[in-house]
C-alpha positions in Angstrom: 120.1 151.9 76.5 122.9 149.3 77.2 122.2 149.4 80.9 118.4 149.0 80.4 118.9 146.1 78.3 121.3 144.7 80.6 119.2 145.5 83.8 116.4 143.4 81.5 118.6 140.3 81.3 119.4 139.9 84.6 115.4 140.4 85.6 114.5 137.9 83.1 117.5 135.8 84.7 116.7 136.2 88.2 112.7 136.3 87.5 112.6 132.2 87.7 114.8 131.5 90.1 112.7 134.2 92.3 109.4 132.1 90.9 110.8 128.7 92.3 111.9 130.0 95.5 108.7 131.6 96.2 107.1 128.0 95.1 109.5 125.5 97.2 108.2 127.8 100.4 104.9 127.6 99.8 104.8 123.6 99.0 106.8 123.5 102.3 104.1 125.3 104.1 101.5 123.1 102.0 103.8 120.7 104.0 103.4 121.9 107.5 99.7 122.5 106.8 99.5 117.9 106.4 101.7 117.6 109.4 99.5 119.5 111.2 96.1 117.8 110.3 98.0 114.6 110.5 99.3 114.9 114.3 95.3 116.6 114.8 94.6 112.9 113.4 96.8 111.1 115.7 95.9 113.3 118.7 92.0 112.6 117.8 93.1 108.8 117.4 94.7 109.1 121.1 91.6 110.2 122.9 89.0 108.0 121.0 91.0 105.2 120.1 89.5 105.7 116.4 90.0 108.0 113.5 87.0 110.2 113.0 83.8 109.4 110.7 85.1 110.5 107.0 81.4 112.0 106.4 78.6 111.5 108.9 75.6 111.5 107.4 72.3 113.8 108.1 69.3 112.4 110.0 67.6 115.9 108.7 67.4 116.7 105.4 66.2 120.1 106.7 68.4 121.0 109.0 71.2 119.1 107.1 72.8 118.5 110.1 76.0 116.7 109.2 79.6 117.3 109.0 82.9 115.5 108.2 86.3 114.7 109.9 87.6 118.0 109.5 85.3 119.6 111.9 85.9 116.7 114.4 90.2 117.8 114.3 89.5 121.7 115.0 90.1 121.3 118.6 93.5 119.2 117.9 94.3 122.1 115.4 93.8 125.1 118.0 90.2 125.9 117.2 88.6 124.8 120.4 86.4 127.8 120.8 84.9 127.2 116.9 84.4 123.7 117.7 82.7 124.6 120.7 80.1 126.7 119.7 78.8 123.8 117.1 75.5 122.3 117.4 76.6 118.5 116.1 72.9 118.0 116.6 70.0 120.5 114.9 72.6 123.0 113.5 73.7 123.3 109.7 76.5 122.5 108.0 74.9 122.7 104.9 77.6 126.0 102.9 73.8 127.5 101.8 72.3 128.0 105.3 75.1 127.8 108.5 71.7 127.7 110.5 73.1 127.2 114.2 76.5 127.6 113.0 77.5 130.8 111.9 80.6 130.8 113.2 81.2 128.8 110.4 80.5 131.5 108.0 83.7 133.5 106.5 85.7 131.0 108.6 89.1 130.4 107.5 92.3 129.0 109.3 95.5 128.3 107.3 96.1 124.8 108.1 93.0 124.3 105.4 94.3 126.0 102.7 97.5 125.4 100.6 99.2 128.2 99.6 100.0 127.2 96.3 96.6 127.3 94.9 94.7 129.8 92.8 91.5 128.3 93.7 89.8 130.8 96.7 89.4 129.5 99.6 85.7 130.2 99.5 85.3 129.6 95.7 81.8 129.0 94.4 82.2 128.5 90.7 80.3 124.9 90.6 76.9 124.2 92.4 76.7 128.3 92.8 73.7 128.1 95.5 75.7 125.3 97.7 77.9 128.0 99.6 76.1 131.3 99.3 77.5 131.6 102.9 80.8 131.1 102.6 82.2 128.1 104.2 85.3 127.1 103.9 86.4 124.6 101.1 88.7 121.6 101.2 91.8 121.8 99.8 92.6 118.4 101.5 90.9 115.1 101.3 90.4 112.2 103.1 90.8 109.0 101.4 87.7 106.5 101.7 90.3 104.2 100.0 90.3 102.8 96.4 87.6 102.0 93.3 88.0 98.5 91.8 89.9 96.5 90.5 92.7 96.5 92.8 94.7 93.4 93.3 94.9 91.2 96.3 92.6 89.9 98.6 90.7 93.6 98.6 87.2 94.4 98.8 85.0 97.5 100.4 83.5 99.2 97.4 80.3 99.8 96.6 78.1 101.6 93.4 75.9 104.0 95.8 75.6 106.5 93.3 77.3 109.2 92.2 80.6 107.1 91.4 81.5 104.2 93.3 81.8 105.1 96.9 84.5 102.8 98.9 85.6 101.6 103.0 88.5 100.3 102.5 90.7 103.0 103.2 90.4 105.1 106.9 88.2 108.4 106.4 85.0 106.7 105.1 81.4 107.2 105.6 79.3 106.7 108.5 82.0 104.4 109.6 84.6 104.8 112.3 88.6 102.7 111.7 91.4 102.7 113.9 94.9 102.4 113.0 95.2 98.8 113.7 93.1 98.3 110.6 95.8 99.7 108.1 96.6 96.0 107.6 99.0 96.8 104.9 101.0 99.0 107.8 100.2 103.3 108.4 103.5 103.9 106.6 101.8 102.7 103.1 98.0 104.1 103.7 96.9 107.5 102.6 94.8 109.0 104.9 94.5 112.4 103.1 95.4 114.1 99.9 95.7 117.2 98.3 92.8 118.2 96.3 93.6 122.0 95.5 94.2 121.7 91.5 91.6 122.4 88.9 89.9 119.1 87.0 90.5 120.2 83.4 90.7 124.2 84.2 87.0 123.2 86.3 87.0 123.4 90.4 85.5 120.0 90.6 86.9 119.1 94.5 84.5 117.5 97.2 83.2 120.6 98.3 79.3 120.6 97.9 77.5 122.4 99.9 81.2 123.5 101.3 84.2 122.0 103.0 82.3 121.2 106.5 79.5 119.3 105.3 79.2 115.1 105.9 77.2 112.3 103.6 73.7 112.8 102.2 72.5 109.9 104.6 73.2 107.7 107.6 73.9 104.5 105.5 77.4 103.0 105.4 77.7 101.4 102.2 77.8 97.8 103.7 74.2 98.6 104.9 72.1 95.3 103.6 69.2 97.4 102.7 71.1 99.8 100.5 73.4 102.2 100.0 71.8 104.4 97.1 72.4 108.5 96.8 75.4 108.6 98.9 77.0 111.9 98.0 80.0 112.7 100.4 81.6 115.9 101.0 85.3 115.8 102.5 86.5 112.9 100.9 87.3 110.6 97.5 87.3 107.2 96.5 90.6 107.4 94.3 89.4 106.2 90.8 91.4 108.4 88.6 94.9 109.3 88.4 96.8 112.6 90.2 96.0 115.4 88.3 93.9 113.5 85.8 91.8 116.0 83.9 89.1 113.2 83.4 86.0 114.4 84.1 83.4 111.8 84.1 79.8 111.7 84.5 78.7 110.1 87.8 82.1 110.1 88.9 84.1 113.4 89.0 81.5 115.8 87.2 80.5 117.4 90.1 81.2 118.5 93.4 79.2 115.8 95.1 80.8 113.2 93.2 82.4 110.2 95.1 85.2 110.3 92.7 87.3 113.2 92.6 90.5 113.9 91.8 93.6 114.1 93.7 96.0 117.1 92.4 97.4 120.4 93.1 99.0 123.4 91.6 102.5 121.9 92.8 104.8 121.0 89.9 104.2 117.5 88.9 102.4 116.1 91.5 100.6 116.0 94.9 101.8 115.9 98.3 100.0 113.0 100.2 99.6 112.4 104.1 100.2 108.6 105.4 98.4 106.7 108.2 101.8 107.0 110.1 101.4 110.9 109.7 104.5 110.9 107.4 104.2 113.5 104.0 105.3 112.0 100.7 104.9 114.3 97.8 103.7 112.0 94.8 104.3 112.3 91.4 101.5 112.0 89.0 103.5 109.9 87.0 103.0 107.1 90.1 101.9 103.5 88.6 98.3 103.7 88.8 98.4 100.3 90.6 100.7 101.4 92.9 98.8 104.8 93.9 95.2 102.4 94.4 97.3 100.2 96.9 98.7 103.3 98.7 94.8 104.4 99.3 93.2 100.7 100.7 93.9 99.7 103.7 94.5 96.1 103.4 95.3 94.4 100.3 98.1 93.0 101.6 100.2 93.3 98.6 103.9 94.2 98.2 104.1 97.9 97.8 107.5 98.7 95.7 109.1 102.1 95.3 106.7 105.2 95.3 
């Protein structure tokens, strides 16, 4: 009995340390997995001297034929045969109905998923009809920028429904920005985010109608005539803090929500990728003010310690 209660110590010892080993590697592979997309960024960058559209929007509502900047990185990422067999034009990219791309059914690659979450990489627990087929979901997302107020000479938001939608950061939709336009420098502007955490135990990430689908129309949101409806898959306008569990109607209550949150299942925090392609991993403690100014583009403000 002695040495079963002492084997039982040392297992309850040992058990945490084993826990938080296991967890450092995977947030370092959650690591590798940003470095990677980042450098597929850069490499995109260097052939078309522009990052790609955040979400393009569908001329179809049919066919749904839209997608966002994750398919445009698969060949930097090693998946020029998937990107290849795409049909950018009359195929679907809609998770219900891969229509002219089925390859994108049951497709998964690492470099899209962080280990560290619980959340599948296929889950369908919100919107239940949007990915009958299985497309993979984000669990990294690109930053259209920042929801007002934020300080500074700053503008590029806009209420197009569903939350307020914003271009003022560098993955945007139906708009195209090179790295010249991170005025406030690549180092301070988040490009993309985790977003592999549950919003108040829901799966409220912008995944509708999965992880490869664009913007619900062609309109940027400077278009003169309007910008209304503008659901986006692939990417947030950062209104809310990291790991906030606010969930908000119009805003983060939903997949196709403009407004989701950034967070993970990482201790305290998300890891972030910077315009530079540099990882920081923030903490959701991070002055609010602070994390809005990381996320625009050009504010032009004094960014102090993050």
């Amino acid at each position: 009995m002695v040495v079963i209660a002492i084997i039982a110590i040392l297992i309850a010892l040992l058990l945490p340390a084993v826990q938080q080993a296991r967890e450092a590697a995977r947030r370092t592979q959650c690591k590798n997995n940003l470095k990677q997309i980042g450098l597929s960024l850069h490499n995109y960058h260097d052939t078309y001297d522009t990052f790609p559209i955040g979400a393009r929007g569908m001329t179809d509502w049919a066919m749904k034929n839209s997608a966002n900047w994750r398919s445009a990185v698969l060949p930097y990422l090693d998946q020029a045969p998937i990107y290849n067999q795409l049909n950018f034009e009359t195929g679907n990219f809609a998770g219900n109905s891969f229509a002219g791309n089925e390859v994108l059914i049951d497709f998964q690659m690492a470099a899209f998923i962080c280990p560290s979450s619980s959340i599948g990489p296929f889950d369908n627990s919100e919107n239940t009809w949007s990915n009958t087929q299985r497309g993979l979901n984000h669990h990294y997302v690109g930053i259209q920028g920042a929801a007002p107020p934020i300080p500074g000479p700053q503008s590029g938001w806009r209420d197009c429904g569903h939350g307020w939608s914003c271009n003022n950061g560098l993955l945007v939709a139906n708009q195209n920005f090179k790295i010249k336009d991170a005025k406030d420098g690549s180092s301070n502007t988040m490009i993309v985010a985790e977003q592999s955490g549950f919003t108040n135990d829901r799966v409220l990430y912008a995944n509708y109608y999965s992880g490869w689908h664009g913007a619900r129309h062609v309109n940027p949101i400077t278009n003169p005539g309007g910008c209304g409806d503008l659901w986006q898959a692939g990417t947030t306008c950062v209104r809310f803090a990291i790991n906030s569990d606010v969930i908000q109607t119009g805003a983060t209550d939903t997949r196709y929500r403009n407004n989701t949150v950034i967070n993970s299942e990482h201790v305290g925090g998300a890891q972030v990728l910077m315009a530079d392609g540099s990882i920081h991993f923030l903490s959701e403690n991070i002055d609010f003010g602070t994390l809005k100014l990381l996320c625009a583009k050009r504010d032009r403000q004094t960014v102090g310690e993050w």
